[in-house]
Rosetta silent file (secondary structure, phi, psi, omega in degrees, C-alpha in Angstrom):
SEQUENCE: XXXXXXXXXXXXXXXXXXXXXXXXXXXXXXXXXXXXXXXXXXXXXXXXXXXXXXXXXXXXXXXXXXXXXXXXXXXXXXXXXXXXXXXXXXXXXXXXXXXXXXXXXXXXXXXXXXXXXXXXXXXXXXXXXXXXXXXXXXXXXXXXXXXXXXXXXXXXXXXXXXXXXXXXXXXXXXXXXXXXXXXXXXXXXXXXXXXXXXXXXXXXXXXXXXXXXXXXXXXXXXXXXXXXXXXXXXXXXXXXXXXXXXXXXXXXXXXXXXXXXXXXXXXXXXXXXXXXXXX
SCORE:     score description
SCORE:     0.000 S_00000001
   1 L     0.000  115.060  175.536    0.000    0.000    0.000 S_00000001
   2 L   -42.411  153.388 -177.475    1.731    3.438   -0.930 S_00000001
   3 L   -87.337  146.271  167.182    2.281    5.923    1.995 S_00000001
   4 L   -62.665 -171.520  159.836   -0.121    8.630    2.628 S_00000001
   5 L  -158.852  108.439  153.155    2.167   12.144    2.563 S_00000001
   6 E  -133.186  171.620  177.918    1.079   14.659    4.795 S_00000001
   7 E   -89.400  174.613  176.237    2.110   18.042    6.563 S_00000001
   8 E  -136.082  112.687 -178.110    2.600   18.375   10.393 S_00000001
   9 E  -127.502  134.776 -164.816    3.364   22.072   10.850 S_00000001
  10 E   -72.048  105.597  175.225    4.009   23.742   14.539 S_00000001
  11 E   -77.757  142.994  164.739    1.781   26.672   15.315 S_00000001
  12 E    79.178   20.745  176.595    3.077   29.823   17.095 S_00000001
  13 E   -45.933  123.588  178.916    6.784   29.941   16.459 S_00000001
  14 L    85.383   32.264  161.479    8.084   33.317   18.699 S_00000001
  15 L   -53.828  -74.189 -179.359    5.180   32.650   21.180 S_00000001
  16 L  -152.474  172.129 -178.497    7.682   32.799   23.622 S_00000001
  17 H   -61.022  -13.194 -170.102   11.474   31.494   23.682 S_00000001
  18 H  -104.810  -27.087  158.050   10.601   28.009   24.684 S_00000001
  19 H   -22.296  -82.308  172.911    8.109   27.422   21.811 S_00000001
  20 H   -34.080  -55.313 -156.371   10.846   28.418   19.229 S_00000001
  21 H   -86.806  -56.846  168.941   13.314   26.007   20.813 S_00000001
  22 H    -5.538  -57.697 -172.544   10.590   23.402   20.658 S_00000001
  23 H   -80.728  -42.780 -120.072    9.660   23.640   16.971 S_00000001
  24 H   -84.860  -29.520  178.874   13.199   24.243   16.316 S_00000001
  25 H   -63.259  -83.850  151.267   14.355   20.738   17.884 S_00000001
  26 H    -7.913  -53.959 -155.924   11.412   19.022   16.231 S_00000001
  27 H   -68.575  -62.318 -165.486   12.313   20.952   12.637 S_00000001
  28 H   -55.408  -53.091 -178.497   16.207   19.349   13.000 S_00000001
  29 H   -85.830  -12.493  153.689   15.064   15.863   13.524 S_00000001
  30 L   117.781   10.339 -165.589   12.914   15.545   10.647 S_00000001
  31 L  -100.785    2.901  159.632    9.534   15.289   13.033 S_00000001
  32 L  -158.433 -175.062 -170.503    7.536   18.031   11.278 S_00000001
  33 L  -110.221   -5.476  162.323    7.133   19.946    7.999 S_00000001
  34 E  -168.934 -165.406  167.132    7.084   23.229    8.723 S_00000001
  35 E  -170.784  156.898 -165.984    5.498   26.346   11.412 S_00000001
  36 E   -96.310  153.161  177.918    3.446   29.371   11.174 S_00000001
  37 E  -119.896  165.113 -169.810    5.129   32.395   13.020 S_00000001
  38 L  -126.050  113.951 -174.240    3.789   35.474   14.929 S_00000001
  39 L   -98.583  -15.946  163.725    5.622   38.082   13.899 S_00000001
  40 L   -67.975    1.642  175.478    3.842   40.706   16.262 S_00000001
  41 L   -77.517  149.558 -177.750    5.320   39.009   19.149 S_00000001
  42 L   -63.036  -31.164  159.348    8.305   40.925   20.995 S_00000001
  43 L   -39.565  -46.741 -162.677   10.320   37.539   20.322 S_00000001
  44 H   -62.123  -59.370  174.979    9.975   37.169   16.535 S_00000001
  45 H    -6.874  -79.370 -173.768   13.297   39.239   15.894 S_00000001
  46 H   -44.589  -74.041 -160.573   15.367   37.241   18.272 S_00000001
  47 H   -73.843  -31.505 -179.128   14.123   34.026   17.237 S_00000001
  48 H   -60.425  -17.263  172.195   13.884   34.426   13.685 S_00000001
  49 L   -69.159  -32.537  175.929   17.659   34.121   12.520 S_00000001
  50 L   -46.269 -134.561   70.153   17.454   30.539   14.189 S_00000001
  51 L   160.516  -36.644 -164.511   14.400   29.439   11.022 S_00000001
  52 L   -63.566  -61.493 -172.942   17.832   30.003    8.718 S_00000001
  53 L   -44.456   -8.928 -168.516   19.481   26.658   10.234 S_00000001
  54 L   -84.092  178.053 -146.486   16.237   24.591    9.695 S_00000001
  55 L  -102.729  141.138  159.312   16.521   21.867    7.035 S_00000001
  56 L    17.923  -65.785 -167.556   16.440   22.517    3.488 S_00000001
  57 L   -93.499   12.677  161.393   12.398   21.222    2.852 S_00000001
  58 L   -46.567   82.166 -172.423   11.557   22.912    6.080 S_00000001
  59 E   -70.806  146.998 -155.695    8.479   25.128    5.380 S_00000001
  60 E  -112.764  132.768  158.844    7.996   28.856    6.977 S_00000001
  61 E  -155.907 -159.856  157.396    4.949   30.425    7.040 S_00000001
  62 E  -116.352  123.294  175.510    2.889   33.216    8.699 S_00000001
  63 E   -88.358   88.180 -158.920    0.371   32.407   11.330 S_00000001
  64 E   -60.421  151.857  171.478   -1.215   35.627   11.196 S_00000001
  65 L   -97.829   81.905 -172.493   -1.971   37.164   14.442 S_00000001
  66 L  -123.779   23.331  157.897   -5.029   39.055   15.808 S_00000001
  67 L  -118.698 -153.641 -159.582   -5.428   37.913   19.152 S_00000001
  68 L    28.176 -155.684 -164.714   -3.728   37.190   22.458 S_00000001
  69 L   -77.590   36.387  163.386   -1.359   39.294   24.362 S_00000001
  70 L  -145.363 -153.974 -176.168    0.041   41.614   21.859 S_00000001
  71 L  -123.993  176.033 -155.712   -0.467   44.492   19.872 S_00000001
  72 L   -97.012  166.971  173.848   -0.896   44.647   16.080 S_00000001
  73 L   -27.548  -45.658 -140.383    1.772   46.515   13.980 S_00000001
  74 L  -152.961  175.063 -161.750    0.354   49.525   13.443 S_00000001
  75 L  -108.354  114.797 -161.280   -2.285   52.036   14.915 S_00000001
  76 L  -125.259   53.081 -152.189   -6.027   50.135   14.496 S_00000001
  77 L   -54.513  -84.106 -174.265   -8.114   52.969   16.113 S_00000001
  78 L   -16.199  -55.690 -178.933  -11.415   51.195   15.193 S_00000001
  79 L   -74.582  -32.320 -149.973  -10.520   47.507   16.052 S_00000001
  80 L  -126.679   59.921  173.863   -7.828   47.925   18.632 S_00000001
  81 L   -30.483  -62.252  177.222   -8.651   50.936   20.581 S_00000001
  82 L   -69.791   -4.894 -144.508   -6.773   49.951   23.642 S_00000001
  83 L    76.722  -27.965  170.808   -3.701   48.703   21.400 S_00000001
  84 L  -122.579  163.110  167.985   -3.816   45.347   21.774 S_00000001
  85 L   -56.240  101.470  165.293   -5.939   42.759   19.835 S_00000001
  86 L   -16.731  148.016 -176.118   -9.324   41.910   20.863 S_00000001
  87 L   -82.365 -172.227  170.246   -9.804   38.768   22.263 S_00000001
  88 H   -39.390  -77.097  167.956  -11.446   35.751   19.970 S_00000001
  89 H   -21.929  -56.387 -174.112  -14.997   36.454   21.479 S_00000001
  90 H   -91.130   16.016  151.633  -14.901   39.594   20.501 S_00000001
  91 H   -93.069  -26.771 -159.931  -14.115   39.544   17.022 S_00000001
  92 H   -73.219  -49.124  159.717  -16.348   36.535   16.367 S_00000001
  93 H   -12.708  -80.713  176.780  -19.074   39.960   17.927 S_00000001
  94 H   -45.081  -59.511  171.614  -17.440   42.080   15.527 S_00000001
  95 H   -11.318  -85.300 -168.253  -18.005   39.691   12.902 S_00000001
  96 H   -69.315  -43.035 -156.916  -21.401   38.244   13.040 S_00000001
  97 L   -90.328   12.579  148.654  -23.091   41.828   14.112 S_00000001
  98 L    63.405   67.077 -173.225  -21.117   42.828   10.464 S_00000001
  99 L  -117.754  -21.594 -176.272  -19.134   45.976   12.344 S_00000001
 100 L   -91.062   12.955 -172.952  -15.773   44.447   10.193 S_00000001
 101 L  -123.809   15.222  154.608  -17.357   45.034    6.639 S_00000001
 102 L   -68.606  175.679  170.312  -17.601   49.164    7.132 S_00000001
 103 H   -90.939  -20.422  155.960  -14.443   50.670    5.712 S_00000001
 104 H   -48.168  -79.917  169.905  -12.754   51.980    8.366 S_00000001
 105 H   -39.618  -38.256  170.855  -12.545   48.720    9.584 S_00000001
 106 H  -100.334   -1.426  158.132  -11.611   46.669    6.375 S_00000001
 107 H   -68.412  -45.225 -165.669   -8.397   49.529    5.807 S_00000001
 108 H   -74.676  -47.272 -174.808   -7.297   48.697    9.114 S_00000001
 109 H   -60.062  -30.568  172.871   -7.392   44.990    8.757 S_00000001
 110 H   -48.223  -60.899 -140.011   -6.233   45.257    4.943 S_00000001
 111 H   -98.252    5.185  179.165   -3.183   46.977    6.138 S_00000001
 112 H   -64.956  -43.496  167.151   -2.633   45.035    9.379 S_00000001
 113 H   -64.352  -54.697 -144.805   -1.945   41.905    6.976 S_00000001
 114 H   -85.541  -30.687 -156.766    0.139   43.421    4.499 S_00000001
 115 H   -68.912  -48.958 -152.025    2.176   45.004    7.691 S_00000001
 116 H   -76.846  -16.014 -171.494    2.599   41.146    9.119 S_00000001
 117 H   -85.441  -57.359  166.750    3.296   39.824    5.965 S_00000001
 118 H   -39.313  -31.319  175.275    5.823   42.695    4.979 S_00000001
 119 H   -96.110  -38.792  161.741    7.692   41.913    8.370 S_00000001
 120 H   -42.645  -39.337 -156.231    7.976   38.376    7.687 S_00000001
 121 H   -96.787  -56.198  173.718    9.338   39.069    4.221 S_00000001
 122 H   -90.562   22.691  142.573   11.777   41.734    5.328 S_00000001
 123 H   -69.936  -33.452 -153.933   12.986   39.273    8.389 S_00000001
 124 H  -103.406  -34.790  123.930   13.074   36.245    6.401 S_00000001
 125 L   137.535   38.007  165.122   14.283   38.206    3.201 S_00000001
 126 L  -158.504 -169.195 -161.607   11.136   35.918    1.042 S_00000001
 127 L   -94.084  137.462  177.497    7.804   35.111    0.606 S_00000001
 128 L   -65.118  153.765  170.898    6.073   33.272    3.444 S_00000001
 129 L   -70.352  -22.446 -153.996    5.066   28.969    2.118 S_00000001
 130 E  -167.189  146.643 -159.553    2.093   29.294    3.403 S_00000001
 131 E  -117.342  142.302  121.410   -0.727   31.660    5.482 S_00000001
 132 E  -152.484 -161.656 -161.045   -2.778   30.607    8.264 S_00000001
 133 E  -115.918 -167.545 -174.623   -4.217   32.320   11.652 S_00000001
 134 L  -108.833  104.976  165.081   -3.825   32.220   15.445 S_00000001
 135 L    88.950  -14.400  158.381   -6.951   30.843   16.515 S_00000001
 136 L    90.608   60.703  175.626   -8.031   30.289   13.038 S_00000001
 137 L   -82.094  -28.905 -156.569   -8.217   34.164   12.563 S_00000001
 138 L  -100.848  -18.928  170.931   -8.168   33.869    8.737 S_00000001
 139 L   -96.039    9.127  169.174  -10.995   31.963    8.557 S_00000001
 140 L   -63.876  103.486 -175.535  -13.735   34.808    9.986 S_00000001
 141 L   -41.832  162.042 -142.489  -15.890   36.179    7.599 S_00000001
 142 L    22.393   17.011  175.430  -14.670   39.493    6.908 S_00000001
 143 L  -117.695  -32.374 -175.721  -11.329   38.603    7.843 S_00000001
 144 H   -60.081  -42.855  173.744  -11.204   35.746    5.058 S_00000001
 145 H   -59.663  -48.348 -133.938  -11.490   37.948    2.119 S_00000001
 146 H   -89.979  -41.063 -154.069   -9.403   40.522    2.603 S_00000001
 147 H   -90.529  -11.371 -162.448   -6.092   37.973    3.119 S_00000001
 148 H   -70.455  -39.198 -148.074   -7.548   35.452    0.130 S_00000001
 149 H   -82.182  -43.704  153.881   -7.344   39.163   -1.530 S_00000001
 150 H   -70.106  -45.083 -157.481   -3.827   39.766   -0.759 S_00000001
 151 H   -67.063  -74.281 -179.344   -2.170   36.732   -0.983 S_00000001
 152 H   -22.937  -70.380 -163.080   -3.655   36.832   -4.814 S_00000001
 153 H   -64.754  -34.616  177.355   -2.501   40.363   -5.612 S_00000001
 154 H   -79.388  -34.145 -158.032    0.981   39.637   -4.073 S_00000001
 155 L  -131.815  134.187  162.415    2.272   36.503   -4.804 S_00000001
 156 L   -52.689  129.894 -137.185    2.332   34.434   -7.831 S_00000001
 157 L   -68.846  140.509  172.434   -0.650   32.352   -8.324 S_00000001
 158 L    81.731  -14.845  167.785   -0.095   28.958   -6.658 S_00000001
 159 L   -46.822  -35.224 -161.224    3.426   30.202   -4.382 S_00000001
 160 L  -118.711  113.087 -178.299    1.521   30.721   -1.532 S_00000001
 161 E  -103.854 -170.000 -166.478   -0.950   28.174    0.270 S_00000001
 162 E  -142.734  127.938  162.593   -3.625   28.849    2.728 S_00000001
 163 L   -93.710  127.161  170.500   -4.560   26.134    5.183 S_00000001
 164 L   -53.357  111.155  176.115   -8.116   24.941    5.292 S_00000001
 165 L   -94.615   13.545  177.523   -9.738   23.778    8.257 S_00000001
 166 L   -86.246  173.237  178.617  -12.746   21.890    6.889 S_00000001
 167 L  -136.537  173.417  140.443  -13.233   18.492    7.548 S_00000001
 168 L   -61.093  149.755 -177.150  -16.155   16.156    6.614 S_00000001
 169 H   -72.101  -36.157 -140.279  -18.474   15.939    9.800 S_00000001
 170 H   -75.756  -49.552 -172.094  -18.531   11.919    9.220 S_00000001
 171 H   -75.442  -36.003 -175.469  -14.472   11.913    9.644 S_00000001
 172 H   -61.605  -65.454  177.891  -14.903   14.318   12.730 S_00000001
 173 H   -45.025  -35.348  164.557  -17.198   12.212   14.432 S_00000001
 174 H   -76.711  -12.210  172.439  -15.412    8.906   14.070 S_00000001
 175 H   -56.330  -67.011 -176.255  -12.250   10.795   15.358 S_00000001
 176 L    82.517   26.449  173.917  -14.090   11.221   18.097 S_00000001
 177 L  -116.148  105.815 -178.962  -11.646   13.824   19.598 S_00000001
 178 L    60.505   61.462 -159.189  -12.634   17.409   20.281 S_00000001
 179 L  -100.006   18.952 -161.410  -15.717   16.725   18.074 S_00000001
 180 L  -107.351  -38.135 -151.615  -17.697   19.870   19.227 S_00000001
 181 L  -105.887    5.894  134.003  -14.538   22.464   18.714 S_00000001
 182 L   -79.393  -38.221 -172.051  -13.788   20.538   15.213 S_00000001
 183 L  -106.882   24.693  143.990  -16.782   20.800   13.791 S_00000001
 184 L   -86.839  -46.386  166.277  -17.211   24.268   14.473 S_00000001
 185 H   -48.414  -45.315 -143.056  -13.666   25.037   12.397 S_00000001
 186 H  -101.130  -12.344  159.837  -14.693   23.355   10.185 S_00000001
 187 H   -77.495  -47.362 -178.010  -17.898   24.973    9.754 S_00000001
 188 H   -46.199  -32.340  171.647  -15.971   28.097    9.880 S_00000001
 189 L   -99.387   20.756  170.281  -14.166   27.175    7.185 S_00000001
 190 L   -51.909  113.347 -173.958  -16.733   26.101    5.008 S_00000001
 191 L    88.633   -6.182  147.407  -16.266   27.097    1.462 S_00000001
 192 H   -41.400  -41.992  157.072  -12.541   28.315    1.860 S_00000001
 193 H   -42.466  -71.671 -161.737  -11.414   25.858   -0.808 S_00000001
 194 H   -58.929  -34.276  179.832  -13.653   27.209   -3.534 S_00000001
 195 H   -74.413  -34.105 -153.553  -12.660   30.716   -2.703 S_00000001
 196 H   -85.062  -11.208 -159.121   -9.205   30.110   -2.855 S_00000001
 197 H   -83.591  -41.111  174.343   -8.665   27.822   -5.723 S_00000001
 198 H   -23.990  -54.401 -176.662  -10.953   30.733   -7.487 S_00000001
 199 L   -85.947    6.353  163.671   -7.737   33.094   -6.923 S_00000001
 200 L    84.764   48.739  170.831   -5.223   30.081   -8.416 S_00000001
 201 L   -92.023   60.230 -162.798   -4.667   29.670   -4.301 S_00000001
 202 L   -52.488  156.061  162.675   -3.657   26.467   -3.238 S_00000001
 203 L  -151.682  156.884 -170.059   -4.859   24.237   -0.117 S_00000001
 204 L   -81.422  163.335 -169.290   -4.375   21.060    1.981 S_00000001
 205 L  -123.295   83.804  174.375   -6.652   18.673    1.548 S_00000001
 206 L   165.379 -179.962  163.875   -7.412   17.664    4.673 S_00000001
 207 L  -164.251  151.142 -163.920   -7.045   18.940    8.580 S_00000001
 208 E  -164.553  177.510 -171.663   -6.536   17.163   11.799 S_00000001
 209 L    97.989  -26.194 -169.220   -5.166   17.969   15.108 S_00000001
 210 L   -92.898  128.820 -178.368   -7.670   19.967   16.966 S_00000001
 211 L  -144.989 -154.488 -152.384   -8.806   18.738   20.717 S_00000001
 212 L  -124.314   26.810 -179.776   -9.347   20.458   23.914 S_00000001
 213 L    56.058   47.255  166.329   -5.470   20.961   25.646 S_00000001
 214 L   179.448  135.001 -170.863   -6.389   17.802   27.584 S_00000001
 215 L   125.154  162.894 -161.990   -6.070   13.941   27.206 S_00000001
 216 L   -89.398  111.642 -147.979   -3.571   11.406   26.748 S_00000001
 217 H   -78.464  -14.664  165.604   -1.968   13.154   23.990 S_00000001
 218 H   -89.044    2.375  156.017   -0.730    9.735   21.918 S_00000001
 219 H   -64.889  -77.087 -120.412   -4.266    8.197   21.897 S_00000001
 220 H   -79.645  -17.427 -170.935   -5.409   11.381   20.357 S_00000001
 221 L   -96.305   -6.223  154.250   -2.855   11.440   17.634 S_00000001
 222 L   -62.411  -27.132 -167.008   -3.419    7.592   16.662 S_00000001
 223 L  -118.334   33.218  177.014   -6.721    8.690   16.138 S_00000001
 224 L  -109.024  -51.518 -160.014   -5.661   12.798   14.300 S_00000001
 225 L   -90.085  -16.133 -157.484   -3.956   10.259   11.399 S_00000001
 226 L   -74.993  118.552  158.174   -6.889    7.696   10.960 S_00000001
 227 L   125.893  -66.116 -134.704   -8.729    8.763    7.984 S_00000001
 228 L   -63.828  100.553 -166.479   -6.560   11.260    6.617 S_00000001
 229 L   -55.810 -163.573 -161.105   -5.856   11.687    2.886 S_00000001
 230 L  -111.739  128.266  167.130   -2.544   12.501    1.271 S_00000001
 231 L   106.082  -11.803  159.305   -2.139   16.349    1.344 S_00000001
 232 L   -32.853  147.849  165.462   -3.349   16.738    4.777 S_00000001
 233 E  -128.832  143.643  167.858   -2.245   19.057    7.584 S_00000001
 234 E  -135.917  108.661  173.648   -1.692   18.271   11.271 S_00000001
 235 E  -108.494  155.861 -147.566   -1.471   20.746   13.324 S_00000001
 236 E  -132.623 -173.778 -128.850    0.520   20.594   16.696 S_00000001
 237 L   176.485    1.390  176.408    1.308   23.045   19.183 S_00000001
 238 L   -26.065  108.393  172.583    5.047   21.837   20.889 S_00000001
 239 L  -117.501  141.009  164.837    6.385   23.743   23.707 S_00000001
 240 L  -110.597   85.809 -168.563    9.499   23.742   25.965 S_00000001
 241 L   -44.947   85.556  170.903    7.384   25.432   28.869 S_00000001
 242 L  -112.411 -175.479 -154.132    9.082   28.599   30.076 S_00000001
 243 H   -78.557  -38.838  162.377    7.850   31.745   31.948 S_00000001
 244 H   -31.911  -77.796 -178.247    7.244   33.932   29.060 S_00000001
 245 H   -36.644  -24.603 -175.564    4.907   31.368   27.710 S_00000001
 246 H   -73.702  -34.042  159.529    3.131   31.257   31.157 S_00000001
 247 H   -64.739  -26.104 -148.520    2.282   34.839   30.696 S_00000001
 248 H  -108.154  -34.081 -159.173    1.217   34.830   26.837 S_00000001
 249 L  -143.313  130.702  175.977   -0.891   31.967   26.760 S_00000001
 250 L   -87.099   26.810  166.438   -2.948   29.676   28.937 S_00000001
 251 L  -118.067  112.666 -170.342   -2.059   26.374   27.177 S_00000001
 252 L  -103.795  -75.712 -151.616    1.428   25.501   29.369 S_00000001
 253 H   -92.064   -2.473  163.017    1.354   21.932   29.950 S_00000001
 254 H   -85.676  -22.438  166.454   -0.148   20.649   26.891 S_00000001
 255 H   -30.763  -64.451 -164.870    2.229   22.016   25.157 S_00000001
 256 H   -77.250  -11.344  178.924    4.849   20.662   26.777 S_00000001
 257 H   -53.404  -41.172 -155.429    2.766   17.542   26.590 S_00000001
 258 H   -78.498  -78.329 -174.113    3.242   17.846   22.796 S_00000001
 259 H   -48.820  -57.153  179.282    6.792   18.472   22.980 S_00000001
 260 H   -54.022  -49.337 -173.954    7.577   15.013   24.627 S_00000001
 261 H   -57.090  -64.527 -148.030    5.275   13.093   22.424 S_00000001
 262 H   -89.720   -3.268  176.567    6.779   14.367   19.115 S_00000001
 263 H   -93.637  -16.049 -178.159   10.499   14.411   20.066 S_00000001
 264 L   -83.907 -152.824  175.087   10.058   10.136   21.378 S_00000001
 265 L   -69.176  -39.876  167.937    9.382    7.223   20.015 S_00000001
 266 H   -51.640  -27.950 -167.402    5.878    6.912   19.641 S_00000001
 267 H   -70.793  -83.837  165.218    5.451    9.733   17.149 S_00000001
 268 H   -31.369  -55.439 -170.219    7.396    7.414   13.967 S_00000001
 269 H   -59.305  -44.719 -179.524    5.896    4.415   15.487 S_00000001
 270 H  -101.427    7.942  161.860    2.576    5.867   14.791 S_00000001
 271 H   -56.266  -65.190 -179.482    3.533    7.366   11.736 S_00000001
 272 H   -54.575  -39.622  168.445    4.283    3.864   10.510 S_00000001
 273 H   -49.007  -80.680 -156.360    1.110    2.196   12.093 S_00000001
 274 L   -62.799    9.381 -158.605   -0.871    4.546    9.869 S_00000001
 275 L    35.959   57.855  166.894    1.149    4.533    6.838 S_00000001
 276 L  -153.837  170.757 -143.367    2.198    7.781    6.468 S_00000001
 277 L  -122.387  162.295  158.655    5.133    9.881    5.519 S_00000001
 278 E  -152.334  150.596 -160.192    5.475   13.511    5.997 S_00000001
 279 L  -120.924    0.000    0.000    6.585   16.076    3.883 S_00000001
């Protein structure tokens, strides 16, 4: 039977310092394909000249950022009053009650992206592989367009992917992992293919990975590969828990939880159960 080939890419690279050293350990031994970075974090400098040392098919990408504990690039009167990013609730507010589709409001986010994407590109001195969000920011209506909208206008058609978060419900439910808080992404991202392939956009074709920061974290990933076509993404979350992170984020110990799992043994061993390769 041929091997499946999918990606396993690290969310939240520059989170904090022990993240970075996480993914970065992971990256060297060959246990994932790539990680999205937050370049509005006070970190992202510092840590980004490491990203040069990672190996050759190592992919980079930007996990755009419009929550947690920092502030966005640039001056956001409308959105960001205060300076920092609203939290998740309240954009999903903004959202649905259609306060992000005035113009005020789609200038600031239009130029919030092009800012994070312009500081990735003149840190990393290129084009990010691939876009997705913090919290699955990029998939929000009136947040979706606008980067589908960029990416197009910037980048040569097919350079740049965008990861997808639907699933079939049928595959969620037999995961049977985080099946409430899957199949809400995955409503959210309903119809994200169709837009993007519209703009010559590529996407994976699949998604896995999402549970609830609790649970025996190698059951859940025997059952994150079951199903899972060739072209897939799995996304993972690895931490080396230090006191930055303890400040930034309230997921600590799954993290590090993460971190154990995907640097031991088990992670190839259940690579291999499932017959797949990743790339």
């Amino acid at each position: 039977m041929p091997h499946r080939l999918i990606r396993v890419i690290a969310d939240d690279y520059a989170l904090s310092p022990g993240v970075s050293q996480a993914i970065l350990e992971l990256a060297n031994a060959g246990r994932l394909s790539g990680t999205g970075v937050m370049v509005p974090s006070p970190f992202w400098q510092e840590q980004a000249r490491r990203l040069h040392d990672t190996p050759g098919h190592f992919q980079t990408g930007l996990h755009l950022t419009l929550t947690g504990a920092f502030s966005p690039l640039g001056n956001m009167p409308t959105l960001c009053p205060h300076g920092r990013f609203p939290s998740l609730r309240r954009w999903f507010f903004l959202s649905y009650a259609g306060l992000l589709s005035g113009q005020a409001s789609q200038e600031e986010l239009s130029a919030e992206i092009t800012r994070q994407l312009d500081a990735f590109e003149t840190t990393l001195g290129r084009a990010p592989h691939f876009i997705d969000g913090h919290q699955h920011m990029h998939l929000i209506p009136g947040i979706r367009s606008l980067v589908l909208g960029i990416l197009a206008r910037r980048y040569p058609a097919g350079s740049v992917w965008v990861r997808d978060c639907a699933e079939p419900a049928g595959r969620v439910i037999t995961r049977g992992v985080g099946s409430g808080k899957a199949l809400f992404i995955a409503w959210l991202a309903r119809g994200l293919g169709v837009q993007a392939a519209a703009r010559s956009i590529p996407t994976n074709t699949g998604f896995s990975g999402v549970y609830g920061f609790h649970g025996e974290y190698a059951r859940m990933m025997d059952r994150f590969l079951h199903g899972l076509p060739s072209g897939a993404v799995i996304m993972v979350h690895p931490a080396r828990p230090d006191p930055e992170l303890a400040t930034l984020d309230p997921v600590v110990d799954a993290r590090g939880a993460e971190m154990a799992y995907l640097a031991g043994p088990d992670w190839p061993a259940a690579l291999s159960r499932a017959g797949i390769v990743i790339f």
